[in-house]
N, C-alpha and C positions, 0 to 999 in steps of 0.2 A: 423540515424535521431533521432529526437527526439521525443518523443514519449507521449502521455496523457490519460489516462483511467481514464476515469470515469464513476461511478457508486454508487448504495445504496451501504449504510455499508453491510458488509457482503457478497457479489459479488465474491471476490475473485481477487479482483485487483492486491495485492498483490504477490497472488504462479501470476498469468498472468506476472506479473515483472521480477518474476525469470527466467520464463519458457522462456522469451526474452531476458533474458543476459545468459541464459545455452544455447541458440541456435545463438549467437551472435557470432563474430570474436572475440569478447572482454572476454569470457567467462574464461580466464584464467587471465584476471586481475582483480583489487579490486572489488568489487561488493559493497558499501556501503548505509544503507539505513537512513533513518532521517524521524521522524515525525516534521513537522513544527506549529504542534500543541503540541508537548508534552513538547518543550521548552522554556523556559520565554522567551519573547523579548527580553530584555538585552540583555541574554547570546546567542541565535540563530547568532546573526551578526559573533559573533568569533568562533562561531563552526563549523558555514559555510565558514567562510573567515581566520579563523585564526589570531594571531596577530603583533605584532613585540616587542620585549625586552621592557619594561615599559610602557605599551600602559596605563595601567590605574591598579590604585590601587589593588595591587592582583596576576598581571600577573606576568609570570614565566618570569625570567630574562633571560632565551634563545629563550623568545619566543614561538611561537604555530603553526604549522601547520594548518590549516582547512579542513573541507571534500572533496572539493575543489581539494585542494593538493594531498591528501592520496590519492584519488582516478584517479591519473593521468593514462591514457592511460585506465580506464576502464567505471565503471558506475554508477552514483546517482540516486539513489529513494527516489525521494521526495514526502512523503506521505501526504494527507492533504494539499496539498500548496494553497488550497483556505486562509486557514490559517496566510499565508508568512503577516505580514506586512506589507503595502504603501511602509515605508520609507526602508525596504532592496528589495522590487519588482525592484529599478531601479536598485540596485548593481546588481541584478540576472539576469535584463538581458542583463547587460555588458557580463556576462558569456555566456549570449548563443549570444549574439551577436559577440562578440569578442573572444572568450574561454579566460578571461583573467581576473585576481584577483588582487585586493587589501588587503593586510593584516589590520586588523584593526590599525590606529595609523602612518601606512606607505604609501611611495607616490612613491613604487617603484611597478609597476608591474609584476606580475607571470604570464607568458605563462601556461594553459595547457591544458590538451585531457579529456575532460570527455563527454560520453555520459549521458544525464538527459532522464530519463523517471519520469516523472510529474502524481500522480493520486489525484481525489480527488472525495469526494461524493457531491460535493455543485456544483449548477449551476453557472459555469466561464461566461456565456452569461450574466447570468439578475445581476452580479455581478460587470460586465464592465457596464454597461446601473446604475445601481444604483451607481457607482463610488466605489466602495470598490475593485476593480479590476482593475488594467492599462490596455488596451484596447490591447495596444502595446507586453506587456507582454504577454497577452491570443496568439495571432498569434504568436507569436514567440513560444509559447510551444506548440500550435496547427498545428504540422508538422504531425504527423502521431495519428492521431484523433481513439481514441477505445473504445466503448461504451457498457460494458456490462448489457445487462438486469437482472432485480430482476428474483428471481427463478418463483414469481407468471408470469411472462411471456413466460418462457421455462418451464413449468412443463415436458415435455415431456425429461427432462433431468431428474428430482426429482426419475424415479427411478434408473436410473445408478450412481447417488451418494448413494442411499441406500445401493444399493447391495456393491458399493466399500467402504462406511464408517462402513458397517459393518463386512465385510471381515478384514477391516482396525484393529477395536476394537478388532474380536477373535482370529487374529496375536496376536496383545498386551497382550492381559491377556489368552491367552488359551483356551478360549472358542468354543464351536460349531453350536452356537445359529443362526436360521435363524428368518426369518420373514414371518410371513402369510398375506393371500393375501391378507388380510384384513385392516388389517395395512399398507402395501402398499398405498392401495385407500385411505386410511384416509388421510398418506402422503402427498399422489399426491393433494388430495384436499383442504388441508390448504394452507395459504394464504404466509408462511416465511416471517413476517417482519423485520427477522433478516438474511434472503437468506441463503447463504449457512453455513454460522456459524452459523446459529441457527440449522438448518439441522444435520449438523454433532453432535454441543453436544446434542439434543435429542435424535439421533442414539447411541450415547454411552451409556447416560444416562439409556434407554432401555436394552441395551446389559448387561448393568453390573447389571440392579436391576433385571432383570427374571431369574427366581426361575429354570425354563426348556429350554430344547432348542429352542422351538417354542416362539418366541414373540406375544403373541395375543393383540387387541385389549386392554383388561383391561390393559397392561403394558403401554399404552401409558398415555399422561398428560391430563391432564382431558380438558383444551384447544382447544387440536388435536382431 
């Protein structure tokens, strides 16, 4: 099915992506992912769709595949796709409407199997209601709906990533370095408006600038 997480930046949408295509049937094929914000308009239609021998100024004369393609019989992560553009929202959801592709330039159809898992941190509701969203488009990648909360909501989680981000860091570089209780609560206490990727580099950050094995208080950011 297909699948849509969202949440704030920093949540962890992402490893949640993996952690459902490594427990999937599909887990042995392509896995490919796409920010639909990190690439210009222009070039997004052919990277998704690929194109055909001369499509337009530039293209390679054998042609291009698209992620589309590459990804036959496994799974797209499309990150950001509050991002996607109006005018490629209807091609994309030919794709999940029909699993089926146009290459750019061409009027032949490609069959094929991709699973879409969909994340983004922008609200898809008030985004169809203001029209910068197809209405049609949100239901059809709203199949299997996953909503993680910012960390200031599960704090009750904040210290079991402590203890694993920092296990994580003196794996890495050798270290023995724990944390006092006190640091902890400070932890626990702040607000993460960066959730778990701010979490994690402040644990490191810590890990690598203390002088002893005990992290105290003074090592934290003067912020926290």
């Amino acid at each position: 099915s297909t699948v849509l997480i969202q949440g704030e930046s920093g949540v962890g949408k992402e490893v949640l992506a993996d952690l459902i295509h490594e427990n999937s049937n599909r887990c042995t094929q392509p896995f490919i992912k796409i920010s639909c914000a990190a690439i210009p308009e222009n070039l997004l239609e052919s990277e998704l769709f690929g194109y055909k021998s001369g499509a337009f100024t530039g293209a390679s004369k054998e042609g291009k595949r698209g992620i589309f393609e590459a990804a036959h019989g496994g799974t797209v992560f499309l990150d950001e796709i509050g991002e996607l553009p109006l005018s490629l929202q209807v091609k994309f959801l030919r794709v999940l409407q029909e699993q089926q592709i146009f290459r750019v330039g061409d009027i032949t159809p490609i069959n094929i199997d991709v699973r879409i898992i969909a994340a983004t941190n922008r609200n898809l509701e008030e985004m169809v209601k203001s029209r910068h969203f197809r209405s049609d488009l949100f239901f059809r990648l709203n199949v299997v709906p996953i909503d993680i909360p910012p960390l200031r909501e599960r704090r009750e989680a904040i210290i079991h990533f402590i203890y694993h981000f920092v296990e994580k860091c003196n794996r890495k570089y050798g270290f023995h370095r724990q944390v006092s209780q006190e640091v902890c609560d400070l932890l626990i206490e702040y607000d993460w408006p960066g959730n778990v990727r701010e979490l994690e580099n402040v644990v490191e950050r810590i890990v690598v600038t203390t002088t002893g094995d005990v992290i105290t208080a003074e090592n934290l950011p003067p912020r926290i």
